[in-house]
KOLLUMRO-907433 format. One record per residue (C-alpha): residue number from 1; x, y, z. Coordinates in Angstrom, 3 decimals, decimal comma. Example, Ala and Ser with C-alpha at 12.3 -4.5 7.8 and 13.67 -1.06 7.14 Angstrom:
{node 1; {12,300; -4,500; 7,800}}
{node 2; {13,670; -1,060; 7,140}}
END
This chain:
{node 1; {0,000; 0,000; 0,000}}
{node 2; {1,244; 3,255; -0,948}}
{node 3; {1,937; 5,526; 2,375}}
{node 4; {-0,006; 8,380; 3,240}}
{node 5; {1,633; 12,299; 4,105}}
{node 6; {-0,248; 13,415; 6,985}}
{node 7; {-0,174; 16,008; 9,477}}
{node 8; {-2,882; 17,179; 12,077}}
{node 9; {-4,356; 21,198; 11,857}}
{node 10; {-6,398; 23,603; 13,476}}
{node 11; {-8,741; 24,713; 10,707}}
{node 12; {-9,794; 28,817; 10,724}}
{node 13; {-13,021; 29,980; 10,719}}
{node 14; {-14,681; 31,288; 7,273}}
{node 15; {-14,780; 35,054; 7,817}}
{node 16; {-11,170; 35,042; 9,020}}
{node 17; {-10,430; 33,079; 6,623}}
{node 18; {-11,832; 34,907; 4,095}}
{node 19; {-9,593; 38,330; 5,582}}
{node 20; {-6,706; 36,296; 5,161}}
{node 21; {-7,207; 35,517; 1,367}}
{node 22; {-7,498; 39,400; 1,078}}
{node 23; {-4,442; 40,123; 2,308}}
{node 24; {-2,784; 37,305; 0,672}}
{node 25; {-4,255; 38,534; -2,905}}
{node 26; {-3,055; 42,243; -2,474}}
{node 27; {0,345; 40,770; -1,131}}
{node 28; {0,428; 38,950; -4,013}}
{node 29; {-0,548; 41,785; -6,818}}
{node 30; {1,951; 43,762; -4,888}}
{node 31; {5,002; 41,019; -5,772}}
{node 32; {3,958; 40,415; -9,187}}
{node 33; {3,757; 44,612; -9,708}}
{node 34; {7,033; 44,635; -9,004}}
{node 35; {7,818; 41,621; -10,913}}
{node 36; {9,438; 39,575; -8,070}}
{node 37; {9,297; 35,791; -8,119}}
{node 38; {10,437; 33,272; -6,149}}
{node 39; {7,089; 34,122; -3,292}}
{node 40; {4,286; 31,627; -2,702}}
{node 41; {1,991; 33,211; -0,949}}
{node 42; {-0,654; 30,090; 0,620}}
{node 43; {-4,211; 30,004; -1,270}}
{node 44; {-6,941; 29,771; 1,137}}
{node 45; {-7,985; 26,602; 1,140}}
{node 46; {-4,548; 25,726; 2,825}}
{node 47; {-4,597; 28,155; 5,570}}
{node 48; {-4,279; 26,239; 8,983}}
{node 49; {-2,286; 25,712; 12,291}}
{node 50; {0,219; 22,856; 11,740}}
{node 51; {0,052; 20,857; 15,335}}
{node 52; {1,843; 17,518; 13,882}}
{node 53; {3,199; 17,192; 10,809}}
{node 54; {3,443; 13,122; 10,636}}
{node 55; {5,360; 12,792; 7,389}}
{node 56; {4,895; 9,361; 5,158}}
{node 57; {2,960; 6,786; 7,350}}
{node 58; {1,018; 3,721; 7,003}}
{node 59; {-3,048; 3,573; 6,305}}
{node 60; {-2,351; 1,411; 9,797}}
{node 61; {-1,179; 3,730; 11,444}}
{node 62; {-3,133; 6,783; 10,139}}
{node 63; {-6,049; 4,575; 11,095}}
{node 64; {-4,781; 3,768; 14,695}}
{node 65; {-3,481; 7,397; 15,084}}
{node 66; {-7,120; 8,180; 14,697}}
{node 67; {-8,504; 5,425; 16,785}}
{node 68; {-5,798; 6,414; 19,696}}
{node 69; {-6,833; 10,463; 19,623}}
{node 70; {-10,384; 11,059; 18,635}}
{node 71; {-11,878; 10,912; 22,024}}
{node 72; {-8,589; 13,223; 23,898}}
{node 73; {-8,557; 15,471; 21,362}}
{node 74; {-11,988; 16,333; 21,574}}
{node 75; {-11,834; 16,487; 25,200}}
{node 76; {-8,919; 18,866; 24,568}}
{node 77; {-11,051; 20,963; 22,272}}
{node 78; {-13,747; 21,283; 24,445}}
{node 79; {-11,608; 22,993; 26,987}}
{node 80; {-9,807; 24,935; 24,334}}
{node 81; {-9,766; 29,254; 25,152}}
{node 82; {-10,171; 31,642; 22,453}}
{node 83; {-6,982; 32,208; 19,985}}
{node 84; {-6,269; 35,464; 18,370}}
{node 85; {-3,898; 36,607; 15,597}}
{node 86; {-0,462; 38,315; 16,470}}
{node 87; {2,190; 40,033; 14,102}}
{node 88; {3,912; 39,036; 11,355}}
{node 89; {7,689; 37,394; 11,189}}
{node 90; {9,923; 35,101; 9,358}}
{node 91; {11,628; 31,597; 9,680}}
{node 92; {15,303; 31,749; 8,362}}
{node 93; {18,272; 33,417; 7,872}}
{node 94; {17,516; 35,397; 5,026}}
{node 95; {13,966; 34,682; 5,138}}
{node 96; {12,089; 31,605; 3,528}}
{node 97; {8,680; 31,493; 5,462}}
{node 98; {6,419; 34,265; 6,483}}
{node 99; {3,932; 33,730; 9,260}}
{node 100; {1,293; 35,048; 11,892}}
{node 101; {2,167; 34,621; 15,419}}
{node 102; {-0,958; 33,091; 17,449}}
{node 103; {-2,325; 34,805; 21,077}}
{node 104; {-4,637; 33,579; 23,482}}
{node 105; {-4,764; 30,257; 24,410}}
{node 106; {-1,256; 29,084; 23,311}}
{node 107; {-0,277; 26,824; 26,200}}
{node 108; {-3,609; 24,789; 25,610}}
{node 109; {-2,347; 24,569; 21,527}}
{node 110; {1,050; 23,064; 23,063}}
{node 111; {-1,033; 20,707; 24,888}}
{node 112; {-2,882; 19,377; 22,167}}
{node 113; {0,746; 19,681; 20,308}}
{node 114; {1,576; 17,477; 23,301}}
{node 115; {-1,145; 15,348; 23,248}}
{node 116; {-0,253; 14,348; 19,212}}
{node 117; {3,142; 14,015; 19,990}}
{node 118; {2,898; 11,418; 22,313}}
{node 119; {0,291; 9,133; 20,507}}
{node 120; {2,304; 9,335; 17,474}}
{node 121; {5,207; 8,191; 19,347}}
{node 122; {3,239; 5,340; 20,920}}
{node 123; {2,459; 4,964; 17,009}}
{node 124; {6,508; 4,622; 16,287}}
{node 125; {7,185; 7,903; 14,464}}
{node 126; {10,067; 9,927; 15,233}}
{node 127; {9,919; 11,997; 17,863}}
{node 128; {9,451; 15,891; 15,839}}
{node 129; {12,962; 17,159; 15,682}}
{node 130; {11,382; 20,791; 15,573}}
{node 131; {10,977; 22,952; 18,329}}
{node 132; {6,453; 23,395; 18,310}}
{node 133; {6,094; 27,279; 17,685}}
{node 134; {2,714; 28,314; 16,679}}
{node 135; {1,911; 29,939; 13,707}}
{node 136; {0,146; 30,439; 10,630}}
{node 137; {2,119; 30,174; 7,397}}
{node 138; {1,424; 33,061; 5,311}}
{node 139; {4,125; 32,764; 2,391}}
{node 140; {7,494; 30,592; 1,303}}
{node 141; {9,839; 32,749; -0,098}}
{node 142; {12,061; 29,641; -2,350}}
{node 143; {14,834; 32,492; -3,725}}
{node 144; {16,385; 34,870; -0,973}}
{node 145; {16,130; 37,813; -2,914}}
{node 146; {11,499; 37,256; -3,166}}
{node 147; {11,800; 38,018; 0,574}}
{node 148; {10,783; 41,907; -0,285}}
{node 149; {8,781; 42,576; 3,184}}
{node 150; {9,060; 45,803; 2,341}}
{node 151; {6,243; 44,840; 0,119}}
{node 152; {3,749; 43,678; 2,075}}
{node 153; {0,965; 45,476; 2,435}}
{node 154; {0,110; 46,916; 6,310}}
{node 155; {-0,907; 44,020; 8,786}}
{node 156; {-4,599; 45,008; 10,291}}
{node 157; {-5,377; 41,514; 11,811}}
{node 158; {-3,599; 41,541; 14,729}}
{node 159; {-6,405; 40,709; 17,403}}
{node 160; {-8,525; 38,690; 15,445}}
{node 161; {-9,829; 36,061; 17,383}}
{node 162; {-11,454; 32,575; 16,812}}
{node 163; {-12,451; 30,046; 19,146}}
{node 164; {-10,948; 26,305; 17,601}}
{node 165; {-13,738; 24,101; 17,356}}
{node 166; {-12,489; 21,257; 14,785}}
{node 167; {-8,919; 19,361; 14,482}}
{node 168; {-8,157; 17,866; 11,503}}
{node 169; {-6,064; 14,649; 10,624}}
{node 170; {-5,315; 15,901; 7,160}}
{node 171; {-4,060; 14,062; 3,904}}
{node 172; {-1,421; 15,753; 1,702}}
{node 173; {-0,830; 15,186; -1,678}}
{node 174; {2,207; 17,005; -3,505}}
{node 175; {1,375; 17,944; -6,896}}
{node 176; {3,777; 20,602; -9,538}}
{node 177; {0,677; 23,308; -8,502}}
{node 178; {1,348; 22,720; -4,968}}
{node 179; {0,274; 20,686; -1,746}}
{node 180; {-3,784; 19,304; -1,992}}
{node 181; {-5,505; 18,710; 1,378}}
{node 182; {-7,918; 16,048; 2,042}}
{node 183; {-9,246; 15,587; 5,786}}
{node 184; {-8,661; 11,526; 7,177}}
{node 185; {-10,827; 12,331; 10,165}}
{node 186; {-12,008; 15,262; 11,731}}
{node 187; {-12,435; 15,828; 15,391}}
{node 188; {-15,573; 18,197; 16,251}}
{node 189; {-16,810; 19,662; 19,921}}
END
């Protein structure tokens, strides 16, 4: 059987969503105005908070992954406080990823980040070499010299705030246009 690439999100809500894909396009028109490349800025319908990416695993393990953390996770969710947007910064030195910071309720996101973790250890995956930091990716930047911040337009959704209702145990398929999402199971309060 052919492996599965997998990770588990925190989905956004549609109107902030649909703030986000504003600012995205006019980031975008602004980069392609001043005819730099090398910026992919994310389309909507990826927009999420990574909590575990899984890599390459087994439909058996997908399956038990989901068998082992539907019922915590919801219980997780259910207690989960209100999270809000922050500011804007960048992964790498020069810049490759930009991203919005999260607010709020961040040490109950490191707890379900926790929570993942350890059931996909119990699973046999490698423990995540990455330090959890909690963000939204906004952008990859795949030549140094796209990383024109200097073009992005003015950041007015600092403070927005959602309240997580849904984790998703997501399916990713690469493709030449970029990643497609499919949901494996989705975990509702």
């Amino acid at each position: 059987m052919k492996p599965i690439r997998a990770f588990f999100c925190l989905p956004l809500p549609e109107p902030l969503l649909n703030d986000l894909a504003l600012w995205l396009r006019e980031a975008d028109m602004k980069f392609r105005e001043n005819r730099v490349t090398g910026a992919r800025f994310v389309p909507r319908f990826n927009l999420h908070v990574t909590l575990r990416f899984c890599g390459e695993i087994s439909e058996q393990t997908a399956s038990a992954l989901d068998r082992r953390l539907a019922a915590p996770v919801r219980e997780a969710l259910a207690a989960m406080p209100e999270l809000s947007l922050e500011n804007t910064g960048t992964f790498g030195r020069p810049p490759r990823v930009l991203w919005a910071g999260l607010g709020g309720g961040i040490p109950a996101v490191r707890s379900l980040n926790e929570l993942i973790e350890r059931a996909c250890q119990n699973e046999g995956l490698e423990p995540d070499d990455k330090r959890f930091s909690p963000h939204l990716t906004l952008a990859r930047f795949g030549d140094p010299r796209a990383a024109r911040l200097d073009l992005l337009p003015e950041w007015k959704l600092t403070g927005r705030s959602w309240k997580p209702d849904r984790v998703i145990f997501m399916r990713s398929v690469l493709s030449p246009s970029g990643a497609r999402y499919s949901p494996l199971s989705i975990y509702q309060v």
